[in-house]
C-alpha positions in Angstrom: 32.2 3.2 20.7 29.4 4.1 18.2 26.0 3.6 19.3 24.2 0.2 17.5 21.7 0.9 15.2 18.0 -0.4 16.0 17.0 -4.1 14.4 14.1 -4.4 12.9 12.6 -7.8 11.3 9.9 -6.5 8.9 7.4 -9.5 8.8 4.6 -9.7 5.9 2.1 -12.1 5.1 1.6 -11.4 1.4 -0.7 -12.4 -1.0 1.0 -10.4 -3.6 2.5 -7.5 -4.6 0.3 -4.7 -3.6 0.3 -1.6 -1.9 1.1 -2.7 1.6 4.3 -4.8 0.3 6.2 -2.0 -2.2 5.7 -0.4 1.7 7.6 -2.9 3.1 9.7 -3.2 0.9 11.3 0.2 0.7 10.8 0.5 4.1 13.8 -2.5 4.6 15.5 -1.0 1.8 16.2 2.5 3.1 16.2 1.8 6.7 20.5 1.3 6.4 20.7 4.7 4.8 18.6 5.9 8.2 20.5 4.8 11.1 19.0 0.9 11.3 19.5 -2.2 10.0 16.4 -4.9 8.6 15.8 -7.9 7.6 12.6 -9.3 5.8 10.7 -11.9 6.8 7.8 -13.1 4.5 5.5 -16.3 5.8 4.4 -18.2 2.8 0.5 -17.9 2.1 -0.2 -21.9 2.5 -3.3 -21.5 0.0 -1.6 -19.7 -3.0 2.3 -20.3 -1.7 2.5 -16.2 -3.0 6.0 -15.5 -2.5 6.6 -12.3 -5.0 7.6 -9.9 -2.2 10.0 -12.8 -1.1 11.3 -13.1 -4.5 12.0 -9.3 -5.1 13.6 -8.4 -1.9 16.3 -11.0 -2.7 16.7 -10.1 -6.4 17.3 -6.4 -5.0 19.7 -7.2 -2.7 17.1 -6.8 0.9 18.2 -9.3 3.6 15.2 -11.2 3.2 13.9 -14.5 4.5 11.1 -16.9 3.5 9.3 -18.8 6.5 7.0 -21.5 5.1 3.4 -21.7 6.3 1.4 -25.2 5.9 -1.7 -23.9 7.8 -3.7 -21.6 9.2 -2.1 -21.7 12.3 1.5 -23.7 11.7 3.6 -24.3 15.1 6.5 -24.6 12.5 6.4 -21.0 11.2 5.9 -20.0 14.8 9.1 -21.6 15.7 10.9 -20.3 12.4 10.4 -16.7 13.6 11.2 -17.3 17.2 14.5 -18.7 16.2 14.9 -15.4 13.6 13.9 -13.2 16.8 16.3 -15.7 19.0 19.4 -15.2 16.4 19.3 -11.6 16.5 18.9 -11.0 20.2 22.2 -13.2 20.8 24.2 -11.1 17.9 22.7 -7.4 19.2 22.7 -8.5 23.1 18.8 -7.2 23.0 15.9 -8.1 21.0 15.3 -6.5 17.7 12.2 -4.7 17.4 9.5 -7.0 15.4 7.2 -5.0 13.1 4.5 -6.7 11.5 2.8 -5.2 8.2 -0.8 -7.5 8.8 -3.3 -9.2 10.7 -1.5 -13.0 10.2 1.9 -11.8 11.0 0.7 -9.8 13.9 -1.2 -13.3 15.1 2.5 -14.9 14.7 4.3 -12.3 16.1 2.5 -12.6 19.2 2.8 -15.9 19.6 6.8 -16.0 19.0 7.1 -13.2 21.4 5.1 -14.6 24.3 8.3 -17.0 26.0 10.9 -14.6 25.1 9.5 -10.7 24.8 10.6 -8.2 21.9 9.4 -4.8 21.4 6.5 -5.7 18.4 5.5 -2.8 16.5 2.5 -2.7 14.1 1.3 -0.5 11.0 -2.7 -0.6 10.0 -1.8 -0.3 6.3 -5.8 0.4 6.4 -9.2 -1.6 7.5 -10.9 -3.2 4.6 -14.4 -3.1 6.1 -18.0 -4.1 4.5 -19.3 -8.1 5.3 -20.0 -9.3 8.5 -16.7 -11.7 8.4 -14.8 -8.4 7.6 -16.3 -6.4 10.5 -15.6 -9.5 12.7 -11.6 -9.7 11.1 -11.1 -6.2 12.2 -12.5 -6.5 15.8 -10.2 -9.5 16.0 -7.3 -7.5 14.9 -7.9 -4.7 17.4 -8.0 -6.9 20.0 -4.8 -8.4 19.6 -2.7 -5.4 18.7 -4.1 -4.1 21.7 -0.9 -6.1 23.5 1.5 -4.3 21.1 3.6 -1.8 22.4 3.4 0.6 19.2 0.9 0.6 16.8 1.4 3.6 13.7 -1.4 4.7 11.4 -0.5 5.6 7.8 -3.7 8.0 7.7 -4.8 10.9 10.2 -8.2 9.5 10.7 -7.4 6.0 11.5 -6.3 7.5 14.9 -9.8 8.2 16.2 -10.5 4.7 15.0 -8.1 3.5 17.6 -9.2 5.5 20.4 -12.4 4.6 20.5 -11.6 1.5 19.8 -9.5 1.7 23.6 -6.2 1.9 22.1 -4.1 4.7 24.5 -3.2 7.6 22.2 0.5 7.3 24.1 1.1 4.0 22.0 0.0 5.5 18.3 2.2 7.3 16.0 1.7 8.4 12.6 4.3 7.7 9.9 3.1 8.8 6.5 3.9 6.1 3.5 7.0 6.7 1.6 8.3 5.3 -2.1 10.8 5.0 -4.4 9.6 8.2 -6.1 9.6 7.1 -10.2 10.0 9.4 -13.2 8.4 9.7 -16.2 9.4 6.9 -18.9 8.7 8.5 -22.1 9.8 5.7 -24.1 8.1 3.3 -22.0 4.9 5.1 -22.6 5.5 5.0 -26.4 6.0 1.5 -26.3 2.8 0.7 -24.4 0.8 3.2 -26.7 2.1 1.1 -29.2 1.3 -2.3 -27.5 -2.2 -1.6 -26.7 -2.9 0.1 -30.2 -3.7 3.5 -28.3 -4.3 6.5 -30.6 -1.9 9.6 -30.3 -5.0 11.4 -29.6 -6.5 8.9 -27.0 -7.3 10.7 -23.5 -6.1 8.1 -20.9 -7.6 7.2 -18.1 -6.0 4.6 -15.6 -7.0 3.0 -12.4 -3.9 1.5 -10.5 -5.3 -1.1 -8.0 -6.2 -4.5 -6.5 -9.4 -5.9 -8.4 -11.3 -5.9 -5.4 -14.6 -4.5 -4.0 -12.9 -1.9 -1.7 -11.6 -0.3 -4.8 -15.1 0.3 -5.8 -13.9 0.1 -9.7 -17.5 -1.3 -10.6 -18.7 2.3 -10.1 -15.6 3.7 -12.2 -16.8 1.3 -14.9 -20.3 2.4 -14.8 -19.7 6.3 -14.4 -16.8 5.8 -17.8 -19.7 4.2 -19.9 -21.0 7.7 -20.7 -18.5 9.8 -20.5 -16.6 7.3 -23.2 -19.7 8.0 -25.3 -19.4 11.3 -25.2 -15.9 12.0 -25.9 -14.8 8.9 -28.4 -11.2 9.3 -27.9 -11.3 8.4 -24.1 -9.9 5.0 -23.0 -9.6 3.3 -19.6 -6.9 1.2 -18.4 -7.4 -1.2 -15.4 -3.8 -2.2 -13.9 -3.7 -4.6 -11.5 -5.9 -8.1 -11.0 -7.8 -9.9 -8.0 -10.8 -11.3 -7.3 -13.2 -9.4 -9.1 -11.6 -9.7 -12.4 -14.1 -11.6 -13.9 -16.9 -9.5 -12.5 -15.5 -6.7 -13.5 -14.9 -7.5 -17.4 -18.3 -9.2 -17.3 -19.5 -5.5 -16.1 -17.8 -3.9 -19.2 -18.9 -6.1 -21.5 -22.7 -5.5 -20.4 -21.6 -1.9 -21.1 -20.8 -2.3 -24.2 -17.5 -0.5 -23.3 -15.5 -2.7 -25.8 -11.8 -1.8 -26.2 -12.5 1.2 -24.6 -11.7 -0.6 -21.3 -8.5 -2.4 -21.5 -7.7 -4.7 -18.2 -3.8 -4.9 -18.1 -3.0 -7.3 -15.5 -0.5 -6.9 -13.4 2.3 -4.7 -14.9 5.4 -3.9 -13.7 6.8 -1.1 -16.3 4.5 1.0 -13.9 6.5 4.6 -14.7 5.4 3.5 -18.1 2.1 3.4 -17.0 1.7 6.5 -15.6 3.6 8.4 -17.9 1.2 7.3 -20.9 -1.8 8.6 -18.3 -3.2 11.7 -18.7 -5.4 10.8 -15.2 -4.9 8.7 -12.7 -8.3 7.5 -11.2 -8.7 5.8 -7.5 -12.6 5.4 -6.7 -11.4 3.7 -3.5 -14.6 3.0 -0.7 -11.8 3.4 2.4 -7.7 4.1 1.9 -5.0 5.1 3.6 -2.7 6.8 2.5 -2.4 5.2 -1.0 1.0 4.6 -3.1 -0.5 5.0 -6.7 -1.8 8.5 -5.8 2.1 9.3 -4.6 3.2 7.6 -7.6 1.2 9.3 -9.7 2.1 12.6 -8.3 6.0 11.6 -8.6 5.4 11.0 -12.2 3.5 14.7 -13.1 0.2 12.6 -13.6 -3.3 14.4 -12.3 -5.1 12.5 -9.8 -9.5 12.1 -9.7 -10.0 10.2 -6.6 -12.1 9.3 -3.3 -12.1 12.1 -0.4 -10.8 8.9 1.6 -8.3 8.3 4.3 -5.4 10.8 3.6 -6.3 11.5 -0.3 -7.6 15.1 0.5 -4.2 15.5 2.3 -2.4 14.8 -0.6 -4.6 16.3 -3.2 -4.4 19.5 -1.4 -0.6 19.9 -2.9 -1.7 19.0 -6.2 -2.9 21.6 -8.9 -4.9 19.9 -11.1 -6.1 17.4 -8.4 -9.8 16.4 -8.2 -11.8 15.0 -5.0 -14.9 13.6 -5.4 -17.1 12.4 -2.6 -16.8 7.8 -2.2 -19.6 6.1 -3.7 -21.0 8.8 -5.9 -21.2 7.9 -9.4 -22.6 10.9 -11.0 -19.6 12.7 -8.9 -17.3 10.7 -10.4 -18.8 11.4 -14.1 -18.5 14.4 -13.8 -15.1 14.3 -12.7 -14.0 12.1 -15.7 -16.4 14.2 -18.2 -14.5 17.6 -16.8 -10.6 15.9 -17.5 -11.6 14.4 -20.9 -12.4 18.2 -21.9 -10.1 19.6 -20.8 -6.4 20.0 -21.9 -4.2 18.1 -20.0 -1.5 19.7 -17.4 1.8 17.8 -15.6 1.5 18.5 -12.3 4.9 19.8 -11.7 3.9 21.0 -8.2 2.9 17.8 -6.5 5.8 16.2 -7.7 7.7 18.2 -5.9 5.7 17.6 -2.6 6.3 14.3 -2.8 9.9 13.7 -2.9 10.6 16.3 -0.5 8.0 14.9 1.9 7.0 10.8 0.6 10.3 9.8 0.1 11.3 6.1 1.5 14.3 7.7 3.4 11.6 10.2 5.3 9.1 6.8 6.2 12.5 5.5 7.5 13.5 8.0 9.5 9.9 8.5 11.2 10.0 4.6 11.9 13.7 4.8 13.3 12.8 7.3 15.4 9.8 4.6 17.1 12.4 1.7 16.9 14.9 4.0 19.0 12.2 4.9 21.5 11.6 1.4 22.2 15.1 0.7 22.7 15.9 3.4 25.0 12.7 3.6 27.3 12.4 -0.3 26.9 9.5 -2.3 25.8 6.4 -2.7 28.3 4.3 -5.2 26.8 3.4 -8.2 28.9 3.3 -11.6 26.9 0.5 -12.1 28.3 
């Protein structure tokens, strides 16, 4: 009789489609085609009832589950997951490994797992750090993943974050992020050059990313402002949206940048989007180990970005990559002034690198490989 392959219920809080969920996503998507079986489980976000990830993993065909949420703390969704966790144990004879993707789902996790155990297993997709509240949400976090029996880092440095933090280096792994890698979409690109009225000759510039304060895009605004006076055919595309939105297109307008910035929303032709780049440029304050940058590379584009998290990693495989240091604008000018001078190159090279090393099958197989362990060695944590 053939060995059963690992369960694992991938559970997200999501407050749209961002980094963290295309993650998840592919991560339940591949993990049949590496020796496991998942299911998705998305709690609804009570305030904006966000349910996009939800909505996607269905329409692909992902075994995926919606569990409502009326409340910051809701008994009901608390009982909807133990009763996901109780379903698989009686079909598998064991409890399925429960690997949560965030703070909230960790929070629900634990509490589902505390009458019943199950293995719980939990990536830091990365620590958005910077107001009090913030500093205080991550010290809350540590302290409760501290009662998880695996916790996996999608960047080198967040492991001496964890350590010192009292985490055992016996219970963290590393699993590097994986995608669906794209390719180019040369008549996707025409079409958007077309839709946004782009110039055959226009040098593009595009920042991928949640319109937040992490991504630092204030300073990419203010370091573009001369550099798109000096070269008149460079233009700068925001994709994405979030909270700073309005702050952000009240900065360009103070700039005078005109059409020169053009904030695109949320898009979701993104091969499109790359392909019609000529940089891809990620400002980012703190990252992990970032999809767009993979992206990017999958689709020949040159990255600028932050020596963050795992971006000098990454960059290293690139040829026509460039680092510059987080927070400096007159870096980041440069940078941009350099790219809009310079013919630009596909980088050939780092799309190689990552499909052979970023695919979504090779983030499966790392995480199959910790479901397994649990399995076989048995999980230790206490519900305590």
């Amino acid at each position: 009789m053939s060995e059963r392959r690992p369960v694992a219920l991938q559970l997200r809080s999501s407050a749209g489609l961002y980094g963290a969920d295309r993650v998840v996503l592919a991560l339940n998507r591949a993990l049949v085609h590496a020796g496991a079986r998942g299911r998705l489980l998305s709690i609804n976000n009570y305030r904006m009832q966000e349910q996009a990830l939800h909505d996607i993993a269905s329409a692909t065909g992902q075994d995926a589950v919606l569990l409502p949420c009326r409340g910051r703390v809701d008994t009901a969704t608390v009982g909807a997951l133990a009763a996901q966790i109780d379903a698989a144990r009686e079909r598998e004879g064991r409890a399925p490994v429960v690997h949560v993707h965030d703070y909230k789902s960790a929070f629900y996790a634990w509490l589902a797992t505390r009458r019943q155990p199950a293995p719980l297993v939990a990536t830091l997709h990365g620590w958005v750090e910077g107001s009090t509240s913030l500093r205080l949400y991550t010290r809350l976090e540590l302290a409760l993943l501290r009662r998880f029996d695996t916790l996996v880092v999608v960047a080198g440095e967040q492991i001496d974050r964890l350590v010192r933090a009292g985490v055992p280096r016996s219970r963290i792994r590393h699993v590097d992020n994986g995608i669906d890698c794209p390719v180019r979409d040369e008549r996707g690109a025409s079409s958007l050059r077309t839709e946004l009225r782009l110039s055959p000759k226009a040098r593009v510039f595009s920042a991928v990313a949640r319109l937040s304060s992490e991504k630092n895009l204030a300073m990419l605004l203010r370091a573009f402002a001369p550099v798109a006076n000096r070269h008149p055919d460079a233009v700068l595309l925001l994709a994405g949206d979030g909270p700073q939105r309005e702050e952000l297109q009240a900065l360009a307008e103070r700039l005078s940048l005109g059409t020169r910035v053009r904030f695109l929303g949320v898009r979701h032709d993104m091969p499109a989007v790359y392909t019609l780049s000529d940089h891809l440029v990620l400002p980012s304050l703190t990252e992990g180990m970032p999809l767009v940058v993979l992206e990017a590379m999958a689709c020949e584009v040159p990255v600028i970005a932050s020596a963050v998290g795992d971006v000098p990693r990454l960059l290293a495989q690139s040829a026509h990559g460039r680092l510059v240091p987080p927070g400096d604008t007159d870096a980041l000018e440069q940078a941009l002034d350099e790219a809009a001078s310079q013919a630009t190159a596909r980088d050939t090279s780092a799309r190689d690198y990552v499909r052979e090393r970023h695919s979504a099958h090779a983030m499966a197989m790392g995480y199959v490989d910790i479901y397994r362990s649990l399995r076989e060695r048995g999980h230790a944590r206490r519900a305590s």
